[in-house]
N, C-alpha and C positions, 0 to 999 in steps of 0.2 A: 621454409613454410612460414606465412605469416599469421597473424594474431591480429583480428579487427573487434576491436571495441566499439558497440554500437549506445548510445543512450538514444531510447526509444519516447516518445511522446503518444499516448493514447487515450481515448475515450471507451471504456470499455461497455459501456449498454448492450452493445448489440451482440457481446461474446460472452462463451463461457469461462472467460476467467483468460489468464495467461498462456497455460500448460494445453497442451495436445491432450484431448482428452474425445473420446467415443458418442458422447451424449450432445455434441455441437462443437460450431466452429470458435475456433481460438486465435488470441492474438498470434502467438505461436504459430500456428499453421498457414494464418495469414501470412508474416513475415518469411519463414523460409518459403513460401512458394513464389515468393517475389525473388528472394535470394536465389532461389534456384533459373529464375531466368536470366537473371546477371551472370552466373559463373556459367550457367550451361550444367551443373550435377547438383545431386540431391545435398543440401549443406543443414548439418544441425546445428541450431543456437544455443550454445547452454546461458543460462540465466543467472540475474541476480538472485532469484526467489519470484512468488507464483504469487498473482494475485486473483481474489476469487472474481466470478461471476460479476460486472456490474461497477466492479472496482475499476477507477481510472490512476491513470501513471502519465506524471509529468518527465518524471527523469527513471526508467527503468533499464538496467544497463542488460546487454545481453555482449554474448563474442560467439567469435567461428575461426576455423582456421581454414586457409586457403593456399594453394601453389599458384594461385594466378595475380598477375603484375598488374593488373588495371587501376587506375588509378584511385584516390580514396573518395573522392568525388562520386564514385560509382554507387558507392556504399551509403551517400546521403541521397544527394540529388535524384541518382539515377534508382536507385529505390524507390525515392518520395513516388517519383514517375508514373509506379506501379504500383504502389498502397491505397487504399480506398483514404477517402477522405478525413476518416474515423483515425488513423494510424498515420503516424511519420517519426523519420528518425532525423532527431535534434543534431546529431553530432555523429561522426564515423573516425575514428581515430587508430592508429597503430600500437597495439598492446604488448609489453614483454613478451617474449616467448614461453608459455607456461603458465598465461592469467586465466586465475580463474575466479567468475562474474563472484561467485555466489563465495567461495572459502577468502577469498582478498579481501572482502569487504568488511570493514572495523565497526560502521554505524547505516542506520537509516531512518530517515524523514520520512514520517506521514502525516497530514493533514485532511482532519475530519471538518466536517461544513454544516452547521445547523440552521433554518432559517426560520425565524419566530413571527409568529404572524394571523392573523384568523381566517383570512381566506389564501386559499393555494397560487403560487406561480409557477405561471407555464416554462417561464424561462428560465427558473431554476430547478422545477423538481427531478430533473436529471443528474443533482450535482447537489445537492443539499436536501437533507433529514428537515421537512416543513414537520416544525411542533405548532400547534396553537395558543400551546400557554407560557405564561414568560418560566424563566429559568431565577434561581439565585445563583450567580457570577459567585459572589464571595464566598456561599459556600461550597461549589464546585471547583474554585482555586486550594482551598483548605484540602479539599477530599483529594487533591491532582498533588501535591506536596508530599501526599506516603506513595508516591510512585516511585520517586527518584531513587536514586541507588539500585543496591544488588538487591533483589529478591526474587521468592517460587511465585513462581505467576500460574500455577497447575488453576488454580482457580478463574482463572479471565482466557481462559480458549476453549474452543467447542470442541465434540466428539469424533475421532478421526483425526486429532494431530498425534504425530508421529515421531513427534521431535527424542530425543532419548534423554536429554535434561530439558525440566521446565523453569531453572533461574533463569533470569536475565537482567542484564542490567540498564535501567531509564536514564537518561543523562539530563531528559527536561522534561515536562506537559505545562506546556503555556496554552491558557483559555484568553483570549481575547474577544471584543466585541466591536464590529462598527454597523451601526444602524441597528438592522432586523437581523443581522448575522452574529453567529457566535462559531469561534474558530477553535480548534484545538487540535496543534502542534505536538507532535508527540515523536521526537528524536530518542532513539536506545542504539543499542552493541547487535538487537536480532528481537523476531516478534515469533511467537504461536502463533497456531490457526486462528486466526478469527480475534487475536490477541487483543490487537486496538478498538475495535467494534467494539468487543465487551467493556472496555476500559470509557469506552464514552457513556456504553449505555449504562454503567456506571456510574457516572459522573453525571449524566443525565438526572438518573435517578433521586442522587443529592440535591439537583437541583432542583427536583417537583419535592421536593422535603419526605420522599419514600425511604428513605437512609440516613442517617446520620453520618457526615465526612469523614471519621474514625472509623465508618464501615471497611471502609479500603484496604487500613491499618491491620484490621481484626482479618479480612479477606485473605490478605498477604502472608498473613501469622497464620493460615489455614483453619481459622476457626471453626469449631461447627455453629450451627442453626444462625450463621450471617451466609444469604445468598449475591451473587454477581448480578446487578444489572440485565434486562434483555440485550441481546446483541442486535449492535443499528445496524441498519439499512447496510446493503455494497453500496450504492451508490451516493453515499457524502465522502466516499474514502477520498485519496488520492495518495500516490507514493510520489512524494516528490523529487525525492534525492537520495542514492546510496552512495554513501562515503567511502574512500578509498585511503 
């Protein structure tokens, strides 16, 4: 039996989210039914983790296992083939016997997209949170600084996560800027629902001077009468990379 590592490349606009789910079509759904005309049977992909609605993925890893000897060429190429144009897989690789996407994985990358500006682009509002008004950088760095390390993050995810602990731990949130764009990097060990959205809109927050950059601090200490940021848009996300 083999073990195929896939990292998938997507534009998620036009799906609900990763996961097979009843209320519309999915990345997920998409991919095994491609998969399914390459081996000939019904083949499930288990995942790194789900991204919602809207959310795009540069590097999301998924596996399957397989008794057929086709070459691994099958599994990018021959894939791509049969993907809409929205979806393709980056890489197709042979995995230990026993990998699995989602408990193997030690860290992961996401990358939020802001664009600053007074009137809208066509060309980005697919892929970037258009604000009209400018931000403070310096102190949205200060406020991005009590992320790092171990802490309860119950405060920065929305209703319906599931997870049965809410520590976790941030290893970075780097804010950069070039031009009209502000970027923020945001590498940990595992995310809540919705975890990074709220962390921007956050951070956002600080930046229109709604919060004071200690918010985060007192957020994290589970303080009461300090509230989280709204939660940004799905579509500035992106998952860039899960670490192995």
């Amino acid at each position: 039996m083999r073990t195929i590592k896939l990292t998938i490349e997507y534009d998620g606009t036009d799906y609900c989210g990763w996961q097979l789910q009843n209320n519309g079509l999915s990345i997920q759904e998409v991919m095994e039914g491609a998969l399914a005309k390459i081996l000939g049977v019904p083949t499930r992909l288990r995942s790194s983790g789900r991204t919602d609605a809207g959310v795009h993925a540069r590097g999301m890893v998924a596996a399957f296992t397989t008794e057929s000897a086709i070459p691994l060429a099958a599994f990018s190429d021959g894939l791509n083939t049969l993907l809409p144009p929205d979806i393709a897989v980056r890489d197709a690789e042979e995995a230990v016997p026993g990998f699995n996407p989602r408990a193997d994985a030690v860290g992961k990358h996401y990358r939020y997209t802001i664009r600053l500006g007074p009137r809208r682009s066509p060309l980005t509002r697919l892929y970037a949170w258009h604000l009209r008004r400018d931000l403070d950088l310096e102190a949205m760095r200060s406020a991005a600084s009590h992320f790092r390390g171990e802490h309860d993050f119950a405060l920065f995810r929305t209703s319906g996560c599931a997870a049965k602990t809410t520590v976790r731990n941030m290893d970075s949130v780097d804010i950069s800027r070039d031009g009209d764009f502000i970027v923020i990097d945001v590498r940990g060990s595992g995310f809540l629902r919705n975890m990074v959205r709220v962390m921007v809109g956050t951070l956002v927050a600080v930046g229109e001077g709604k919060l004071a950059p200690d918010a985060v601090a007192q957020l994290l200490e589970g303080k009461s009468g300090v509230t989280a940021g709204a939660t940004a848009p799905s579509h500035g996300l992106c998952l860039m990379e899960v670490v192995y």
